[in-house]
C-alpha positions, 0 to 999 in steps of 0.5 A, a space after each residue: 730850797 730854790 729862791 725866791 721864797 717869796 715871790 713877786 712883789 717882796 722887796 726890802 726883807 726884814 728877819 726875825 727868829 723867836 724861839 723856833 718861829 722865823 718871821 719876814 716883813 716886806 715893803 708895800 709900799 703905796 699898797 693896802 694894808 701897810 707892812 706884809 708879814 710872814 711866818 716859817 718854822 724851817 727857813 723855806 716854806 713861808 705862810 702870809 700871817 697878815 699885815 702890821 698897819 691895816 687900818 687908816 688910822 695906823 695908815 694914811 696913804 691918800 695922795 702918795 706918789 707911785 713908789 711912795 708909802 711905806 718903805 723898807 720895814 724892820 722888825 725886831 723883838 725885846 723885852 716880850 714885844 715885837 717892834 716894827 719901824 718904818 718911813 711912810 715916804 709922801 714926797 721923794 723926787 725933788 729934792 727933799 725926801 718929805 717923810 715920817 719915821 714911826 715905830 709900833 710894837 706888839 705882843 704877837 706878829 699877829 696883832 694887834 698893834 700899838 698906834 703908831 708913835 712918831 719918831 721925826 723925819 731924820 731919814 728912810 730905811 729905819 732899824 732899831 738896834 736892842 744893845 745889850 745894856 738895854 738901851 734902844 736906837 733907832 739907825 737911817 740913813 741921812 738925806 741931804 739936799 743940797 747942790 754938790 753934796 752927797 745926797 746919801 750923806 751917811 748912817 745916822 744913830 740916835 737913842 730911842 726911849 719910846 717910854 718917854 717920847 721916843 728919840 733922845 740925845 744927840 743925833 750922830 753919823 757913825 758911818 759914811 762912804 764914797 759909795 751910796 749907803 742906805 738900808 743899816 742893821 746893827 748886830 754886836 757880836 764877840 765884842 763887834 758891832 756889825 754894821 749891815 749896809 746896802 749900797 749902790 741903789 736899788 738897780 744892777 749896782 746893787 749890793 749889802 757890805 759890812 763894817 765893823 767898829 768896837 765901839 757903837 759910835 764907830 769909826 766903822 772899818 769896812 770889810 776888805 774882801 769888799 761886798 758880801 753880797 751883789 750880782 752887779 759883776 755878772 749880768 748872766 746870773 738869774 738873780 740881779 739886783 741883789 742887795 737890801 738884807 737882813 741877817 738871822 741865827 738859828 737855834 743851832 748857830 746857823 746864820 742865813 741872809 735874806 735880801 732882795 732880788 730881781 729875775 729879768 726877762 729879756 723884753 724888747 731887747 731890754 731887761 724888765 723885771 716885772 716881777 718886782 723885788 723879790 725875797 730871797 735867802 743865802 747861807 752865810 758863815 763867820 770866818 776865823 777873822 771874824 768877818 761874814 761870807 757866803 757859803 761856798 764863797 764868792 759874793 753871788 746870790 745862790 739859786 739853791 740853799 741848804 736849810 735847815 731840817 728838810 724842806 717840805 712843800 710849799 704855801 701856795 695861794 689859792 689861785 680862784 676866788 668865787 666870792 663866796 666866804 663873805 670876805 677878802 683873804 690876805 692875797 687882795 690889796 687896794 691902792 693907798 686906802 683900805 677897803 670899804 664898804 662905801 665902793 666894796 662888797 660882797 654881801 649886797 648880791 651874794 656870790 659876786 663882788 661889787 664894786 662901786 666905780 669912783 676915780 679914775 685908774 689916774 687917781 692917787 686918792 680914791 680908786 675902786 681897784 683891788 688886786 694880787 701880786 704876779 708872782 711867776 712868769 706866764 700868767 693867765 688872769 681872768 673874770 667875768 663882770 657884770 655891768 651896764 654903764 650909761 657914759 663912757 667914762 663909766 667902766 668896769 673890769 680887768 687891769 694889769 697894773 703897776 701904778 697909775 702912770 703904767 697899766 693895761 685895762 680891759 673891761 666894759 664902757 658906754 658906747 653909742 648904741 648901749 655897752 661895749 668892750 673897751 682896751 687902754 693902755 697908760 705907758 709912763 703916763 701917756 693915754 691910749 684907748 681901742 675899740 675892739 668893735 665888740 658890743 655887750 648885750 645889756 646886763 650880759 655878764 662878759 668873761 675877761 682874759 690877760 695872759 703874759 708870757 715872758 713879757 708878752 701880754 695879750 686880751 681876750 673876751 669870751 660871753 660864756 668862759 670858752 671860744 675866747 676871741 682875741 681883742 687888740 694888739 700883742 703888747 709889751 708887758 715889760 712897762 709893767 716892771 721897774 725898769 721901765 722909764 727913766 723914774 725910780 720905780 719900787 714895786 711890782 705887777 698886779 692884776 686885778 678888778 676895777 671900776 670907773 665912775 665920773 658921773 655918779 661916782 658910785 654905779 655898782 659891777 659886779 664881778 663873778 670870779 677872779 682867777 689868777 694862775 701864775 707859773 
């Protein structure tokens, strides 16, 4: 099996074995639904299965900074439930970490699930632990914001009795380090706690080590081989930023990790990794001594892995959509609130989806935007809208995005003689606008084009969907990734439909197609 084996925007991967049934959960981050799951019965071909918050009463993400949300979720199973616990991050670049911490269950990864129960704001990167005397605990890390001391100032462990309100007893830290730790899992195994850790941060120093302690309160001793899994020695491997993992057992006592990882391209004489954090899987063994390696040896992320039973084809996604079922599958997305009727549908005009515009692409509380993740190198998206704004703050079409302050917008506005085709660009929050000098016939449906090749992206429009005419400069894609600027950025590019209206707040365009080719 080649990695990755969930491509695109995947990050923080948590992994769980139920009988002979595997399942992921993935970050989302500012994204819409919360908490992206997925389902494999042989480790390498993974189907989406949907999402654990999908409505805004599990989930209110409006006015969440861009890389806010939901971050790093945990799923585990006892007692017949699935449990999933997760921070909802509103506030992370002062000094405080302004978050809560909140754990639902079910009796099937498919739904639905419990509301959700509040369990404080002690830390991010959650992760309940099942012991085996039945008592639950709930382990983050612990954020501390004073001047002078480490901001990441250890693992910290509480009970957890979610009969009985949730968190109970003292709060403990078992485990702190010189080096940033985040990201626990506990797992008992041969009278250990193994304690999983992922260090360094999220960028090239990334890494995940374990400790180890006979007691579940530590004192934790660190594995001395150093990290189990990091690329952070090697800037010519493909897969950087390795780190943030979980650990699972097969029926037949096989052990594999899966973490995060990140392929750059070289864009502009810098590495950009547009595609996000993606998923990954390694195989690990448990040595004589009784400490976790990789197969093979050595720490590196293998680009190829042994799974068991034999590998068929992949799940790939449907690559167009005609807006012809009535309804979104799970491949779309909308920004910190779930789709409505009120700016979405697909039933007033059947055989197009409408949307209605509303905030601008700037806002963090009500844009018409829905979107799918880039999950390959060379992309080619494309649509065809239909739509007559009077203003020219009213428009309508193609983004490639990656939050508000970063994104490219093709699409159809307002000018002085009836409607035009306009191109903008928002570069780390700064705002550029072109007129290509190409007018649209009122109520004329216009054909739409971005295509990115290893970090070159380019716009093209076309009124019948062949003899494409180019419109604007080559840009830069690599603004699209997370390396781009000096802020912590999390996520991962979309491309996608949207649409602008600071006038009535509600002019409908209707889209004819969406297509997505990703390689």
């Amino acid at each position: 099996m080649r990695n990755p084996i969930l491509p695109g925007f995947h990050p923080d991967p948590s992994i769980l074995r139920v009988g002979p049934d595997y399942y992921i959960a993935t970050s989302t981050f500012e994204w819409f639904p919360g908490i992206r799951l997925h389902h494999s019965a042989d480790l390498a071909r993974w189907r989406p299965v949907g999402y654990a918050l999908a409505d805004r009463a599990a989930l209110d993400l409006r006015g969440v900074p861009d890389s806010g949300g939901v971050w790093a979720p945990s799923l585990s199973y006892h007692g017949g439930l699935f449990w999933l616990v997760y921070a909802v991050v509103h506030s992370e670049r002062g000094p405080f970490k302004d978050l809560d911490v909140h754990l639902v269950t079910a009796t099937s990864v498919d739904g639905p699930w419990s509301a959700p129960l509040e369990l404080g704001s002690g830390g991010f990167d959650p992760s309940v632990f099942h012991d085996e005397d039945g008592r639950h605990w709930l382990l983050n890390m612990s954020w501390d914001h004073r001047a002078g001391r480490p901001a990441f100032a250890g693992i910290v462990l509480q009970e957890l009795d979610p009969d009985n309100g949730g968190l109970v007893g003292p709060r403990r830290t078992i485990h702190t380090s010189d080096e940033l730790i985040e990201g626990p899992n506990l797992y008992r195994r041969d009278g250990w706690y193994y304690l999983m850790l992922a260090v360094g941060g999220t960028g090239w120093n990334h890494g995940i080590t374990m400790v180890r302690s006979r007691r579940l309160d530590g004192p934790y001793e660190p594995d001395p081989r150093g990290p189990l899994l990091t690329s952070r020695d090697n800037a010519h491997l493909r897969w950087q930023k390795a780190g943030h993992g979980e650990l699972v057992e097969t029926e037949s006592g096989e052990w594999y990790l899966v973490h995060l990882a990140s392929r750059p391209l070289t864009v502009s004489g810098e590495r950009r990794c547009m595609l996000g954090r993606e998923t990954c899987l390694q195989r690990v063994e448990w040595t004589g001594d009784g400490w976790l390696r990789l197969t093979g040896g050595g720490h590196w992320p293998a680009e190829t892995v042994v799974v068991p039973g034999r590998a068929g084809p992949r799940w790939h996604r449907r690559e167009r959509d005609d807006f012809t079922t009535g309804v979104l599958d799970g491949e779309w997305n909308s920004l910190r609130q779930p789709v409505s009727e009120r700016w979405l549908s697909l039933a007033e005009r059947p055989g197009r989806l409408r949307l209605r515009g509303r905030h601008s692409l700037h806002s963090r509380s009500a844009q018409t935007l829905v979107a799918q993740r880039l999950t390959g190198e060379r992309v080619e998206a494309t649509t065809a809208v239909q739509f007559s704004p009077e203003h020219p703050g009213q428009q309508a079409g193609l983004v490639c995005w990656y939050d508000t302050g970063s994104h490219f917008f093709l699409g159809v506005t307002a000018g002085d003689d009836g409607p035009v085709i306009i191109l903008s660009t928002t570069d780390l929050g700064e705002y550029t606008e072109y007129d290509p000098g190409f007018r649209v016939p009122a109520g004329t449906l216009i054909h739409l084009r971005a295509t990115i090749d290893r970090g070159r992206l380019r716009f093209a429009v076309s009124e019948s969907g062949a003899g494409w005419k180019p419109v604007g400069p080559e840009f830069d894609a690599g603004i699209l990734s997370d390396d781009h600027g000096t802020a912590l950025r999390f996520t991962g590019a979309f491309a996608g439909l949207a649409a602008h209206d600071p006038v009535s707040g509600c002019l409908p365009a209707d889209f004819a197609y969406f297509e997505l080719k990703c390689t």
